[in-house]
Structure formats: C-alpha cells, structure tokens
N, C-alpha and C positions, 0 to 999 in steps of 0.2 A: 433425267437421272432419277426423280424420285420413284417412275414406275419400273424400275430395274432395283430399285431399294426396294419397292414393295414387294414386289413377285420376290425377291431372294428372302425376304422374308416370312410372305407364305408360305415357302418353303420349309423355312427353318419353324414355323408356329407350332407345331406339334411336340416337336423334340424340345422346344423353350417352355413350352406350357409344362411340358412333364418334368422338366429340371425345375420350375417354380413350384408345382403341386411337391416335388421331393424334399425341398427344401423347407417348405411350408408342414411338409409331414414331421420334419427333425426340426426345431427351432431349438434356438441354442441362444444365450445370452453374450451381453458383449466380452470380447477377447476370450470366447470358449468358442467360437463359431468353429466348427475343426469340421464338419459335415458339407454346409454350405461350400468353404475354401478348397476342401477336396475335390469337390462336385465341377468346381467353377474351374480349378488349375489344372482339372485334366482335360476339362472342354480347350481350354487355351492352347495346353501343350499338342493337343490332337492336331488343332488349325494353324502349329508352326510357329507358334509366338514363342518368343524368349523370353522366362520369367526367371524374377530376382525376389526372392523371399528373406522373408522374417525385417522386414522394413521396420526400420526405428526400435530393433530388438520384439516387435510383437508377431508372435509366433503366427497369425492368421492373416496376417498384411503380407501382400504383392505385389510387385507391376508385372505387366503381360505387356512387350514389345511386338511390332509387325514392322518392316522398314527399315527407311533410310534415309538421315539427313531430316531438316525442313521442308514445308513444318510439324512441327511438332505438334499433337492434337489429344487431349487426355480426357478417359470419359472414367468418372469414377462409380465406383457398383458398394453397394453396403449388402449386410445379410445378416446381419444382429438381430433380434428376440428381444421381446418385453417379455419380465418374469410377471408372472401371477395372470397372464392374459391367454391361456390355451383355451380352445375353441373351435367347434365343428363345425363344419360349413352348415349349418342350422340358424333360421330363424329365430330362433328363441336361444337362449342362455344354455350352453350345454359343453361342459369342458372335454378333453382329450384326455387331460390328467390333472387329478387335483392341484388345483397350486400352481401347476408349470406353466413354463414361458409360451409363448403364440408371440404371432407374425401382427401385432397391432397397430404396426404403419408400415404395413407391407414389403418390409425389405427381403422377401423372398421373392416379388417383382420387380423391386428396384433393383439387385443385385444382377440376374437373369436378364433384363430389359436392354440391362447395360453391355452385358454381356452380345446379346441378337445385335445391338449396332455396330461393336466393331468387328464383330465378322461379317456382316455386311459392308463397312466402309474396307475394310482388308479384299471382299470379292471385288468389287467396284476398283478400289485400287490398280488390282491386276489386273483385271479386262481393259480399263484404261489407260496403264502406264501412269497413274499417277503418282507422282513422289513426296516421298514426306514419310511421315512415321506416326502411325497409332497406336497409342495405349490403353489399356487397362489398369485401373489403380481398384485393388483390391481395399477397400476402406471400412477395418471393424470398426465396432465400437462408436457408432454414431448414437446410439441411444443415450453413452456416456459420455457425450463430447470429448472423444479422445482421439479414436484412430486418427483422422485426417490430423489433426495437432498434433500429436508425434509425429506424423510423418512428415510435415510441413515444416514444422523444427529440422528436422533433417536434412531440406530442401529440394525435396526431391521433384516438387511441383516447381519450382524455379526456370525449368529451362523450358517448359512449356510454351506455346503461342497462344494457346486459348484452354481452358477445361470446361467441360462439357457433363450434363448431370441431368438428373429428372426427379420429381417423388410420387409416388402414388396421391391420390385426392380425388376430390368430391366435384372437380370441372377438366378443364381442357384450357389453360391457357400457360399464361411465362410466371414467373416469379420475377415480379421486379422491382419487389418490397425489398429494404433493408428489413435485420432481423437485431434482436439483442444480443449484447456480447453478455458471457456467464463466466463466474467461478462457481464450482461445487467444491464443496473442501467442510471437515468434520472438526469439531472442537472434541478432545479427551481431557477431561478433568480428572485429577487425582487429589482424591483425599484421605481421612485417615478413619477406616471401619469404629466400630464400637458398640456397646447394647445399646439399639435407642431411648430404653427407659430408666435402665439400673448404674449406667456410666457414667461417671461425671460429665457436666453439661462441654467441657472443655477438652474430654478424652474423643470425642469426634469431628471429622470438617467433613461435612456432605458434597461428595462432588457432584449431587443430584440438584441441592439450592444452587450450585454454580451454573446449572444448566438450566434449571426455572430461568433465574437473575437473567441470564445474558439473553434467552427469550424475550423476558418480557425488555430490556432493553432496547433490544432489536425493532420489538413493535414500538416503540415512544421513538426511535429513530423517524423511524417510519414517516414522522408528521411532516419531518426535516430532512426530506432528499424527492427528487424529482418524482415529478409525478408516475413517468413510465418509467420508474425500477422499480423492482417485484424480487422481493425475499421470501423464499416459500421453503420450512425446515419442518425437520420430524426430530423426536427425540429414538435411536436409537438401542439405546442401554438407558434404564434407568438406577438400574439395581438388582436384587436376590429375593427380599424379603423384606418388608417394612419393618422389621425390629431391630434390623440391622443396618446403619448408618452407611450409605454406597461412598465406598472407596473406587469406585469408581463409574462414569458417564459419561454418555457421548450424543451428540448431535450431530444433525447433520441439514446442511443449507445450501440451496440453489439463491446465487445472488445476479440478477438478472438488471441489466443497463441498457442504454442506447448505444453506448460505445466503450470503448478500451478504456478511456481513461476515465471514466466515472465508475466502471465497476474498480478498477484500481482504487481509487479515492475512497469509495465508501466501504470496500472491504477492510483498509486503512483503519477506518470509525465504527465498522463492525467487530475488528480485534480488540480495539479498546476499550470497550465495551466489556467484551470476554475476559478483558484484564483486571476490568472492573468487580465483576461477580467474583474473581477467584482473589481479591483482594478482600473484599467482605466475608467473605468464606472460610480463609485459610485455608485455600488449595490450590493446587498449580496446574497448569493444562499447556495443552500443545497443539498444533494445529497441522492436516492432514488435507492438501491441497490434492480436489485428486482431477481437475480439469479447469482449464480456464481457457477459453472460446473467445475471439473476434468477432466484432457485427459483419453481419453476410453485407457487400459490396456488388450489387447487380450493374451487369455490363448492357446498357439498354442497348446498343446497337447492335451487341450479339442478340438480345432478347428480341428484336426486331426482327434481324434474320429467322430466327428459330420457329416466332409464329409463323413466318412466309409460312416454311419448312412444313408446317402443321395444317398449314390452310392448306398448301397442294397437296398434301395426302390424303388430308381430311378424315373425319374423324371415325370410328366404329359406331354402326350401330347396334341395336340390342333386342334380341328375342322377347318374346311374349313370357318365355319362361323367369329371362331377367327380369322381366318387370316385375314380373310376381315377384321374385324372391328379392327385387328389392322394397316392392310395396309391403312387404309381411317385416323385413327389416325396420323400413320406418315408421313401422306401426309400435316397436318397441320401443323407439324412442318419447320422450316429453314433448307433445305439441306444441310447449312455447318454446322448446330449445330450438327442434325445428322451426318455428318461424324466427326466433332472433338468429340464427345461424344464416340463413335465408334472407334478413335485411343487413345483417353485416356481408354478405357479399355487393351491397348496392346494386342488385338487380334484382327483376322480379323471376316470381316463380318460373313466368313463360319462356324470358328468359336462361337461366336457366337449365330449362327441363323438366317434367313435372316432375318424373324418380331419377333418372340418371340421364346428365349431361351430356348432349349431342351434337356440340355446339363446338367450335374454337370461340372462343371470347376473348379480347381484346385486354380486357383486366376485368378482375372479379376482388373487388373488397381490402382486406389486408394486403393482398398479392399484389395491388397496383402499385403502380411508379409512383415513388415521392411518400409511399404512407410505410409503415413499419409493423412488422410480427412481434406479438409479446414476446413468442417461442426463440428459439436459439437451434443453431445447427453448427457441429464443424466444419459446413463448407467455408464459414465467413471466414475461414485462414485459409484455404485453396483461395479465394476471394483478394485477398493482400498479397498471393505470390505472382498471380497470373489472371488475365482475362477471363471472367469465369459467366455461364448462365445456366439456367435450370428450366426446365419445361414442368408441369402439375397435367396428367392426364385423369381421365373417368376410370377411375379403381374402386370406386365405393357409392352408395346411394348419397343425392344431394347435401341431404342433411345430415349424414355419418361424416363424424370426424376422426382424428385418427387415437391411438392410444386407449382403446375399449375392445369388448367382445364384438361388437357388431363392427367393425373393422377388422380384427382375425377372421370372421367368418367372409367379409367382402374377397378377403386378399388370396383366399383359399377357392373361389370360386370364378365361374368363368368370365365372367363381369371386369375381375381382376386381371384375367389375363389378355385381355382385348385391350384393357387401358397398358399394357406394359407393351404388347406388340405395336400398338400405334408409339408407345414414346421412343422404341426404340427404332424405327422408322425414322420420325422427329431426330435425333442426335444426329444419327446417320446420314440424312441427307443434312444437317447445319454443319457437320463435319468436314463432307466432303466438297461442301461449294465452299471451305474456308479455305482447304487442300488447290483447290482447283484456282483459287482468287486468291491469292494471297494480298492484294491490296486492301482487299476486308480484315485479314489480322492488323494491317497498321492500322485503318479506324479504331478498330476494338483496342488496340493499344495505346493511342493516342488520348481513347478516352480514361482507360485504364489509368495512365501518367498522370492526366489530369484529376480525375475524382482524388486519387489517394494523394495529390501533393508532393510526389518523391517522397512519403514517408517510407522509410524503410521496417519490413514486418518484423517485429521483434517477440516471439514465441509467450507467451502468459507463463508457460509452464519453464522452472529451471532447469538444469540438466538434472 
C-alpha cells in the first residue's frame, strides 16, 4: 500500500508545493487566516468532501468529511502566522514586509501536508473499497493555543477512533514526548490619572506600580513552584507619559506546567498575588483568560505504527543546492546554540545528519518517550478526546528551530516541501492500515483508556 500512497502522491507534489509556496506568500495570523482556509476548502470541496464551517463560532475552523461509518480517522492541518517574523526564502535576514507575520513553524506545510494525506487515504479508499470515514479538521490558531480548544470543547473530536497530525522540524521521527499544559490570560489594572508632581500624593493610584508589584511577585513565586513551570510575561500598556500617573495597565503571561491541574493551582497563587499589588496600590483589575491548553497525551502504539509508516517510505533526500542553502543557514546561527541544540537531541551530529536530517530516527531528545517539551501545543486536548500521534519530518536545517527568520525562510523553500510531502505520505499510509485493521484502533484505545484513567476532558476555557 505504501507505494500506491507514494506514486498518488508524486502526483499530487507539484500542485501541493504550489498551495504551500501560496500560502507561505499570504501569512496571516491566528483567527485572521481567511487566505490559507479558502485555499484549503476549495481543494476539499473539489475532491467531494463535505464540509461544516465556522466550528466553535471561529469563522476559519472546519471539518472536511469523505465516507461512511467506522472508523473514523481525523487528521488535523493548522495554517496560522507568527506576527513580526516575515521572511524571504534568503539566507541572511531579509523581510517581505516590515513587521509582518511569516510562516515561523511552518504551518503553511503543516496545513498542505495534511491536506496531500487525506486525499491520498480518500484515492486508496476507493480503489479499495475500504470503509470508514476521513477527516479533515481545519485547526486555526495554534500559535494561540486556541483553535483545537474551542473546538474540542465543542466535541467534535469525540467520536473519532484515532487523530492523526505532523509538525514541521529539524529530524524525521514520532513525537512521543508529553508537552506542558498553558494558560495565557492578561491582568488590566485600573487606577486613578493625576499630575505626577503637582497632585497631591493621594490624588493618584498607579495602575503601572500594580503591574511592576505583581511582576516582581510572580518572580519570588518562582522559588516556590516546580521546577518545570515556566511563567514568561511582557508588560503590554504601561502608560502615555511619565507625568501623568497610568490609570490604566496591562500584562500579559504565558503560565506553563506539566499538567492541568498544577497550572490550575498556581494560576490560583498567581491571581493572588495580582490581588495583592492592587491592594497596596488602591487599584482594581480584572483578568482576561484568553487560552488555557492540556498536556499533549502521546499514543505510543500509534507512535509505533506511524514510524513503521515512515521507515517503509523512507525518507527524502536532498540536493547539493539544499545543502548549500542550508549550510549558509547555519552559518547565521550561534555555534553554541548549534552545538547545545545538537546534544539535546542525544545524538551525535553523524547521527543526525551533518545539515539536514536523512535519517528516520527512532527518538531524538525532547521528543522521546517518557521525557517532556517545555513548549505547549493544542493538540494536548485533541490528546484527552481521542487516540491521538504526531509525526516531526526534515523541514529545516538540523540546528534551526522553529519560531525565527531562518525557519520562515526553511518553510518557504524546497527543503520545506519534501519534509511535508514525506509527512503526508506517513499519515496516509498510518491511516489507512488503521482503516484496514481495525483491531489496532482497539490497542490504541485500550491504551488511550488506560493512560488517561477514565478521566473525563473537561475544557480550561468556560463558555
């Protein structure tokens, strides 16, 4: 089966490259994606899928249906933008447009990638008579841990048998790291203006000292909570003018844990904290939740299958011209980042790859089984509804990570597109042997039941 997935997909690699290079051209930030979803829902509507829009009220969320009956097989696609990261397929530092957003973890081949699998698992389908039903979940806003969380409140991943995903990276293997679970959410403090020097000292309440205070708070917390939580905030309003006392400021915090209920817990002691500043201040504030994420949940038995998946297609290799352009890439980067990037994967350079990844690897570093990402993703609630695994292919030079310029300029280039045609390969044939075997969804379920405990998923965010 897999060489009937690849040939349909050689195929389709032209017409995929060109929807990822178009996509990559418009980058668009989360819940504004209106380019990408147009692009993506009329590929769908073309190849007979049946979609259902505006999921969980967000105007850029989808499913795309093919089938009938069990089982049920979901592969999700993102197409979100990082703002201030545009970028020209160039070596060196060179924007599109000042300031705007670029594709800095390439979800202009995640989205796409996702897309080439289920119309391969839909051709394969029909040539075979196989039964069951595949999806497409169209998933904004991953940059801001939101689409998938809305949409999983919903429940729309619930009646799934497995979900199925990928991301763009710097190797070739599974994701079988858990990840941390996150709130992002804003403090607004209100106070009362005044001249800072001619007022009486009592005619003002700085809602700017409220936003210092609960800072430095936050850091003296810091001593007393686990070691791998990580609170990382900016101030974004401080004020007008320094002679005039700010009636009004805002922050804003990414509060990152091992799991749900410790970020519960210390958000808890990071509000009271924030109660604490506006008590010493004489100012009142309010708080503006604007995501709150599950730890990612990896299904290693799916993760198992999905390498096979990877090993019998095996991997792309890369031109002499890639190589150059990715050896001029990592020549911008910091040679110790590059090398501590390089021993936190726990393998050697040879292994590897010297510039880009040629390898299926078995676990690479953070991504192994049993260890954990500082990072956070909303799959980790796809994760809590249903059976879920993720594939990482070679989209970028070894030692490029994601979330910069030289990761817009990878994602935008052909390098980019050979890692998203092998993933979506990978989905497509884990797909269709779970279609075709359904006694592998009950393993994958069985383990599913088991890790989570029968706890039932109960959404971070309220209605």
């Amino acid at each position: 089966m897999e060489k009937e997935v690849s040939n349909y997909l050689n195929e389709l690699e032209v017409s995929l490259n060109k929807l990822a290079k178009d996509i990559w051209d418009h980058p668009q930030i989360a819940l504004e994606e209106t380019y990408a979803y147009n692009l993506l829902i009329k590929q769908l509507e073309n190849n007979e899928f049946s979609l259902t829009k505006n999921i969980a009220d967000i105007s850029t969320s989808f499913i795309a249906s093919w089938g009938k009956g069990e089982p049920i097989i979901g592969i999700l696609g993102e197409y979100d933008a990082l703002p201030g990261l545009s970028q020209k397929v160039s070596t060196k530092k060179e924007e599109v447009n000042n300031g705007g957003p670029g594709h800095g973890c390439g979800h202009n081949l995640l989205g796409v990638g996702s897309l080439g699998a289920v119309l391969a698992v839909k051709k394969i389908m029909q040539d075979h008579n196989i039964k069951g039903t595949i999806r497409y979940y169209g998933c904004p806003a991953e940059e801001t841990l939101l689409g998938k969380v809305l949409m999983a409140r919903e429940g729309v991943f619930n009646d799934l048998n497995a979900a199925i995903t990928w991301h763009p990276m710097n190797v070739n293997s599974i994701w079988n790291s858990t990840c941390t679970a996150m709130n992002s959410f804003k403090f607004n403090f209100y106070g009362k203006a005044a001249h800072a020097a001619d007022a009486p000292p009592e005619a003002g309440a700085s809602a700017l000292d409220s936003v210092i205070l609960t800072d430095v708070g936050i850091n003296y917390l810091r001593e007393h909570i686990n070691k791998d939580t990580l609170i990382h905030g900016i101030i974004t309003k401080g004020g007008y003018v320094p002679n005039i006392v700010p009636d009004f400021s805002q922050s804003w915090y990414f509060l990152r844990a091992p799991n749900r209920e410790q970020v519960e817990n210390i958000y808890s002691r990071v509000i009271n904290i924030a109660k604490g500043a506006a008590l010493m201040c004489g100012t009142t504030f309010d708080i503006k939740l604007l995501a709150g994420s599950h730890e990612y949940i990896p299904n290693y038995f799916l993760g198992e299958l999905m390498l096979k998946s990877m090993k019998k297609i095996g991997p792309p290799k890369h031109t002499k011209e890639e190589n150059d352009f990715a050896r001029k890439l990592m020549n911008s980067v910091d040679p110790i980042i590059i090398e501590n990037t390089i021993k936190s994967s726990k393998l050697t350079r040879e292994e590897l790859g010297n510039l880009l990844c040629e390898k299926v690897l078995d676990s690479v570093g953070d991504f192994s089984k049993g260890d954990r990402l500082a990072g956070s993703t909303d799959v980790g609630d796809v994760s809590y509804c249903t059976p879920t695994v993720q594939c990482l292919t070679t989209c970028w030079p070894i030692a490029i990570i994601p979330h910069n310029w030289q990761t817009t300029a990878a994602s935008g280039s052909s390098i980019g597109y050979k890692g998203m045609i092998f993933a979506a390969k990978a989905m497509a044939l884990s797909a269709l042997e779970l279609m075709a075997r359904p006694e592998l969804l009950k393993k994958a379920y069985s383990e599913f039941k088991n890790t989570l405990s029968n706890k039932k998923y109960i959404s971070a965010l309220p209605k």
